[in-house]
TORTOR-401022 format. One record per residue (C-alpha): x, y, z. Coordinates in steps of 0.25 Angstrom, whole numbers, plus 5000, padded with zeros to 4 digits. Layout:
N
XYZ/...
END
This chain:
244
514151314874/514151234860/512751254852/512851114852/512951094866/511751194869/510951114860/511350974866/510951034881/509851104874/509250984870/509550904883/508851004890/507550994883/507550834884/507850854899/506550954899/505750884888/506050744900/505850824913/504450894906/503850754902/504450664917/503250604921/502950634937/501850534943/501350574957/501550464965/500750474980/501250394990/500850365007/501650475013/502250375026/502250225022/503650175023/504250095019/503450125007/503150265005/503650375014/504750505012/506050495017/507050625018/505850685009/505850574999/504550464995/505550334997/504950205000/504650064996/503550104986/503850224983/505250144976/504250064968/503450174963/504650254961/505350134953/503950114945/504050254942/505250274939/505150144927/504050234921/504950364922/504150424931/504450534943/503550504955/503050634962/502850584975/501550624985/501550574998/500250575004/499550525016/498850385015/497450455012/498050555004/498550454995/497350404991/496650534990/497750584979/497350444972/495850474973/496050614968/497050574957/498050674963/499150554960/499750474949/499950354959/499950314976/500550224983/500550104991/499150054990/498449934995/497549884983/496249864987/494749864978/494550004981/495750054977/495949964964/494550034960/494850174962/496350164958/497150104949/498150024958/499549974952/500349854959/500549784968/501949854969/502449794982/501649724992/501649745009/501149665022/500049725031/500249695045/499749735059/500749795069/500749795084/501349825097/502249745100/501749695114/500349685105/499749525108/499149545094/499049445084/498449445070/497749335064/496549405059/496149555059/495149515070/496449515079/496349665076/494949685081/494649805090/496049825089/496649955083/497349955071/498150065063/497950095051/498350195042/497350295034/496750235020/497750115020/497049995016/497549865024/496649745020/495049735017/495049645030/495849735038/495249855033/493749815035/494049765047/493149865057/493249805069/494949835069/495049975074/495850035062/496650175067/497050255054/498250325054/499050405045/500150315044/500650205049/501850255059/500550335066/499850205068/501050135072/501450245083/500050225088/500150075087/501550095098/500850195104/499750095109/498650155101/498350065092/498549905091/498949875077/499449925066/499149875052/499949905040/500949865030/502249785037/503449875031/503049995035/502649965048/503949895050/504550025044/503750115052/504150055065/505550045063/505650185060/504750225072/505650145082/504250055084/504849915081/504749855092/503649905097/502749855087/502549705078/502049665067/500849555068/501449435060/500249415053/500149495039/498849545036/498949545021/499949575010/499549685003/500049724988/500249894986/499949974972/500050094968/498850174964/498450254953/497250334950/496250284940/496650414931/498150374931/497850234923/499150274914/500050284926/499450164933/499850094918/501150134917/501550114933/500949954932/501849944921/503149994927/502849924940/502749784932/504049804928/504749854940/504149734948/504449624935/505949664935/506249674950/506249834953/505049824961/505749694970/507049764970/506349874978/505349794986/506749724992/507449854995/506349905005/506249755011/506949785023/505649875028/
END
């Protein structure tokens, strides 16, 4: 080998070392089982979300470290600062006091499922009273729904618990975001076993949170997300994942 050749991969070496010691690696903490938006797949986070985040990311060079982590746990890593971001979140008061909360990224319908031999109906959340509902632990749905006492609310770990039970005849309803009970019950052979009450309880918008002490991130993420959604990236992945 030439000296001048030693020198050359000499010197791309150290640029490929001087790169790989300064990459920039964000912990990113996600629900561990809510597809089609976040879930792992042949040991892999995929999803709706986690595309966006990932292409958000990726606009700031960033390598995402992903966390997934029970609905509960998820806001505990936030409250203890033991992540650089989570997601999906519902924004509510509370949340936008104690965390910095970026978005809307994406938006979803909440909706009650039943039996499908359920007589049902839903014209007001008094339709639901005395009635059970599923829910699942920590989720947010809306302020009316979720001060609603006189709706028996059953908290579940996950959705496809509180759907097995909704078959199951344990329970009367289920509430919860329209995609991924559609995807939940296609996948565990439920279809037609269950429906969707026609009427949407409410559209909600989804951020992504941030602790107070990563302000920078938060910064820098808003930025990149502005852009993606302001030249199509963020549509372009929204109507890949449309068939769910």
């Amino acid at each position: 080998m030439t000296s001048r050749l030693l020198a050359v991969l000499t010197a791309l070496f150290v640029a490929w070392t001087a790169t790989a010691a300064t990459a920039e690696e964000w912990t990113v903490s996600s629900e561990e089982n809510f597809p089609p938006y976040c879930f792992t797949e042949d040991g892999k986070r995929v999803g709706l979300d986690v595309e966006i985040i990932e292409a958000v990311l990726g606009h700031l060079g960033v390598t995402a470290r992903h966390v997934a982590v029970p609905r509960n746990r998820l806001v505990l890593a936030l409250d203890q600062e033991e992540t650089d971001l989570a997601f999906p979140f519902v924004g509510t008061a509370e949340r936008f006091s104690k965390y910095l909360m970026v978005g809307p990224f994406r938006t979803g319908e909440t909706v009650f499922m039943v039996r499908a031999d359920s007589p049902m109906t839903f014209a007001s959340l008094e339709d639901f009273r005395g009635r059970s509902v599923g829910t699942v632990s920590g989720f947010a749905y809306t302020p009316e729904f979720d001060a609603a006492d006189f709706i028996i609310k059953e908290p579940a770990h996950d959705n496809l618990i509180n759907l097995s039970k909704l078959v199951g005849g344990r329970s009367d309803a289920v509430i919860g975001d329209l995609r991924t009970l559609l995807f939940l019950v296609g996948k565990a052979g439920f279809a037609a076993k269950v429906k969707v009450l026609p009427r949407v309880l409410s559209v909600v918008p989804r951020y992504v949170a941030f602790p107070r002490a990563r302000a920078d991130h938060a910064a820098r993420f808003t930025q990149a997300l502005t852009e993606l959604q302001r030249d199509g990236s963020i549509d372009a992945i929204l109507t890949r994942w449309r068939t769910f």
